[in-house]
DSSP file (Angstrom, degrees, kcal/mol; ACC not computed):
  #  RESIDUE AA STRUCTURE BP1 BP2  ACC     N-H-->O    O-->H-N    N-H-->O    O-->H-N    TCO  KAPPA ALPHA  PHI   PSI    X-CA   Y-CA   Z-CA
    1    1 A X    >         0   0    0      0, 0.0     3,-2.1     0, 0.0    12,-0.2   0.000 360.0 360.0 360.0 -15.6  -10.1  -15.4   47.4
    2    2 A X  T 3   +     0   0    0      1,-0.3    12,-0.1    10,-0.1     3,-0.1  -0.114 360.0  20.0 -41.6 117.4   -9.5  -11.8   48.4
    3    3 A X  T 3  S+     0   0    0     10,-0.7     2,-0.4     1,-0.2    -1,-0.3  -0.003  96.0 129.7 106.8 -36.8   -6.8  -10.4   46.2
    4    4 A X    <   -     0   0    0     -3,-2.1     9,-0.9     8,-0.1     2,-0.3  -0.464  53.9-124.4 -58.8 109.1   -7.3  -12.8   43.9
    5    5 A X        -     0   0    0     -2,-0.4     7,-0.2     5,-0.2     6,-0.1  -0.556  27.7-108.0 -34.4  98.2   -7.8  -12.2   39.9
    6    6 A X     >  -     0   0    0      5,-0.4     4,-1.4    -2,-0.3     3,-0.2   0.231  24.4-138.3  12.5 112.3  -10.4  -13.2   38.0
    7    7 A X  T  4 S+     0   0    0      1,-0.2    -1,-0.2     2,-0.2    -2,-0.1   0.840  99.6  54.1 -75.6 -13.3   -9.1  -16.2   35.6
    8    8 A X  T  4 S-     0   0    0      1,-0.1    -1,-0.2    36,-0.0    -2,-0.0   0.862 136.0  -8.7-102.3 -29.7  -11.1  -14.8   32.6
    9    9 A X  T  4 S-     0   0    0     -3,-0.2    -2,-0.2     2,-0.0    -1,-0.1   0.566  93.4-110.9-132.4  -4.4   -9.8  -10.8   32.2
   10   10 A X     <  +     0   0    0     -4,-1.4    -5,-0.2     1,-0.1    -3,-0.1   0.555  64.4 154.3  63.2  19.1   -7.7  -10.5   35.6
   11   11 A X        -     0   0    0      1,-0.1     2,-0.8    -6,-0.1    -5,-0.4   0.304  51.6 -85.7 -61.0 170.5  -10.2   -8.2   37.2
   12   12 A X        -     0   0    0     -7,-0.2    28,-2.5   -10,-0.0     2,-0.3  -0.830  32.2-137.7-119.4 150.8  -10.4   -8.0   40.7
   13   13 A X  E     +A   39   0A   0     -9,-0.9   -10,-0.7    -2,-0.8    26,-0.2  -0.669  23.0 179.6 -85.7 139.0  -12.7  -10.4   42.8
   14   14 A X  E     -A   38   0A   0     24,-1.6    24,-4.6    -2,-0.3     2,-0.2  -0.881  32.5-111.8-133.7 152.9  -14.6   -8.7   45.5
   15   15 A X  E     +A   37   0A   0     22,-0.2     2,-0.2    -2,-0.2    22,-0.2  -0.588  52.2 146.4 -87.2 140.4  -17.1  -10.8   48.0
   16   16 A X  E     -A   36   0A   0     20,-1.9    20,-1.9    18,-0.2     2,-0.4  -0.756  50.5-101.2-142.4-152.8  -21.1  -10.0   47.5
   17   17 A X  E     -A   35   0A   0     18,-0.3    18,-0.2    -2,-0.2     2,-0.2  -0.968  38.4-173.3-134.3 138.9  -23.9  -11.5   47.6
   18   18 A X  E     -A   34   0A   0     16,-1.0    16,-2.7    -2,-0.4     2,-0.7  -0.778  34.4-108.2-135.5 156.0  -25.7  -12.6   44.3
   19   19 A X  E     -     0   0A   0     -2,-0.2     2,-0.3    13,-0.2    13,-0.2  -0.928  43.1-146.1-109.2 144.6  -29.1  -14.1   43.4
   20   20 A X  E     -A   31   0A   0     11,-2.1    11,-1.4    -2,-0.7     2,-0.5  -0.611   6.7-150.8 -95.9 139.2  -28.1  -17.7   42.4
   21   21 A X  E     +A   30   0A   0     -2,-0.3     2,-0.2     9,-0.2     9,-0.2  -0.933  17.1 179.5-113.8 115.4  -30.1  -19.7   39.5
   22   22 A X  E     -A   29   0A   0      7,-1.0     7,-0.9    -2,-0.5     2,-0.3  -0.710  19.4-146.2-103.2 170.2  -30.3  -23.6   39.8
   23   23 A X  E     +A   28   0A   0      5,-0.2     2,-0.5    -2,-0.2     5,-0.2  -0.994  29.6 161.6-127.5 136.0  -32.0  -26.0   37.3
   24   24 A X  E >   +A   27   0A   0      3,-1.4     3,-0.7    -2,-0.3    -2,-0.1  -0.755  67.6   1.8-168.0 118.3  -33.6  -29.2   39.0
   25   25 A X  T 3  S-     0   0    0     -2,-0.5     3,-0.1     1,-0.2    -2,-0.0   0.187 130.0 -58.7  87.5  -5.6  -36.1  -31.4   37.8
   26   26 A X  T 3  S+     0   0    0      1,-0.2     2,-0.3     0, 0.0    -1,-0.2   0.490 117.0 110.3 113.9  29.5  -36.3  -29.3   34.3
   27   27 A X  E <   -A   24   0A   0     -3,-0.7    -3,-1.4     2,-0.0     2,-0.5  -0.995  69.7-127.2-143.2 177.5  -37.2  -26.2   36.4
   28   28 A X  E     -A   23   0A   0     -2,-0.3     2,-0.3    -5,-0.2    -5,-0.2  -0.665  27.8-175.8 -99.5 108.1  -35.1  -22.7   37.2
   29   29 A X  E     -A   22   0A   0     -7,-0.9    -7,-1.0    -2,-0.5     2,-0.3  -0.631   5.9-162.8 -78.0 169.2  -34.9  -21.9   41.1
   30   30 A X  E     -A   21   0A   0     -2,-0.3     2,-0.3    -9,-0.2    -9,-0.2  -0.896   5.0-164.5-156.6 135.1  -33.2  -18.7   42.2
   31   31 A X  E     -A   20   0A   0    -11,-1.4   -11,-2.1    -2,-0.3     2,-0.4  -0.740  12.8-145.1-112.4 154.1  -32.2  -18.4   45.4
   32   32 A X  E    S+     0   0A   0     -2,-0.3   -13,-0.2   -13,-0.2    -2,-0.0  -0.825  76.8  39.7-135.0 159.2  -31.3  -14.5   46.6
   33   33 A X  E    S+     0   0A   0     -2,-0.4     2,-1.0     1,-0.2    -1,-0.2   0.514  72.8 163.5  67.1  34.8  -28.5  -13.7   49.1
   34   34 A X  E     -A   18   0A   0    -16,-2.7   -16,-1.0    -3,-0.3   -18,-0.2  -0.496  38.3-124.0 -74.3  84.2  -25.9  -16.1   47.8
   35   35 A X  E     +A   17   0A   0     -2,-1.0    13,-0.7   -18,-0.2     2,-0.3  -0.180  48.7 154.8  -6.3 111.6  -22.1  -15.6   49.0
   36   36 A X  E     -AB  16  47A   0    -20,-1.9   -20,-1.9    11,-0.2     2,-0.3  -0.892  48.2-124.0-164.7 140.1  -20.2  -15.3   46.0
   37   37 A X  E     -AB  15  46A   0      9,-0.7     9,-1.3    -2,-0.3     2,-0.6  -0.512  36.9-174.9 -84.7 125.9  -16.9  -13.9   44.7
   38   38 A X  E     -AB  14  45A   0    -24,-4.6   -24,-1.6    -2,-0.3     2,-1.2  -0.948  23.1-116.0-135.9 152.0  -17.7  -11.6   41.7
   39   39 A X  E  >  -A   13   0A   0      5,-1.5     4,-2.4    -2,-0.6     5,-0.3  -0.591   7.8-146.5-100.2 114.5  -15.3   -9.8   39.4
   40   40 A X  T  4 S+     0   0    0    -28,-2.5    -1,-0.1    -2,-1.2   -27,-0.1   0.585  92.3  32.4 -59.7  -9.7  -15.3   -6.4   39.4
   41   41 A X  T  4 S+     0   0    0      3,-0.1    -1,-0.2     0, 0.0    -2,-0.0   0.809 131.4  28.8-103.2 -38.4  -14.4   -5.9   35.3
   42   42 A X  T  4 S-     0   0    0      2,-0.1    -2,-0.2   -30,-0.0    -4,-0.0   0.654  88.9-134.0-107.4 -26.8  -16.0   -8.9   33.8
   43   43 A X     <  +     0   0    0     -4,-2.4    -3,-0.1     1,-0.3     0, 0.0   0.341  54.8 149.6  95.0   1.3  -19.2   -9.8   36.3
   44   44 A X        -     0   0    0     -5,-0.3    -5,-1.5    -6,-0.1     2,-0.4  -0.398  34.1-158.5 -75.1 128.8  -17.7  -13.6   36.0
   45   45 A X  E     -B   38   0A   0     -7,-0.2     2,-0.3    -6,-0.1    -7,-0.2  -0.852  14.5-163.7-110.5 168.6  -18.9  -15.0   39.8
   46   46 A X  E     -B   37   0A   0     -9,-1.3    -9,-0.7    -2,-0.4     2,-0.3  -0.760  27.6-111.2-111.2 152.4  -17.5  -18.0   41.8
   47   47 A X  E     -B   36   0A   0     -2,-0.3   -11,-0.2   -11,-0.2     2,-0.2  -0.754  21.9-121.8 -98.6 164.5  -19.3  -19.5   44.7
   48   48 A X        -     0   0    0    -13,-0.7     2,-0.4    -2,-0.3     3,-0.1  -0.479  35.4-125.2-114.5 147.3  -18.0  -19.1   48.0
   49   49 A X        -     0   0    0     -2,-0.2    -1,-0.1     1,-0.1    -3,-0.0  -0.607  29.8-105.8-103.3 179.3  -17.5  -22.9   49.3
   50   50 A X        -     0   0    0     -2,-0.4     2,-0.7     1,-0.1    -1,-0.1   0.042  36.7-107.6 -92.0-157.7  -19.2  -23.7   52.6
   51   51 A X        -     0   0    0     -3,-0.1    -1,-0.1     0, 0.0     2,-0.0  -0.990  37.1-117.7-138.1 133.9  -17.1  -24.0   55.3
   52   52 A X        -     0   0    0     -2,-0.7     0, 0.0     2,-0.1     0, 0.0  -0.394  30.4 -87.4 -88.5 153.0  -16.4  -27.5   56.9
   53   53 A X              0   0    0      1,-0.1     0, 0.0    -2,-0.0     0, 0.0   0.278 360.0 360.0 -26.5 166.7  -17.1  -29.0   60.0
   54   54 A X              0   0    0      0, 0.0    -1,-0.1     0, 0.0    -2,-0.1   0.057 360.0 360.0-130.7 360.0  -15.1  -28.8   62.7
């Protein structure tokens, strides 16, 4: 995703690490040190997809 634009303002995505929020079972985890692509105008992040098997 390096290089890549941001789909919502065209910002640029740079890789960090983000604290992640899930909902499961009707309650809010957050998980810290999450991989994620984040856009450097807008904040909008992607997750980083896991890397397959070999």
């Amino acid at each position: 995703m390096k290089g890549d634009q941001c789909e919502f303002c065209e910002g640029e995505m740079k890789q960090r690490r983000v604290l992640a929020r899930f909902r499961f079972n009707g309650q809010t985890i957050y998980v810290e040190n999450v991989p994620a692509w984040v856009c450097n105008k807008c904040g909008e992040q992607y997750d980083t997809p896991p890397k397959s098997l070999p």
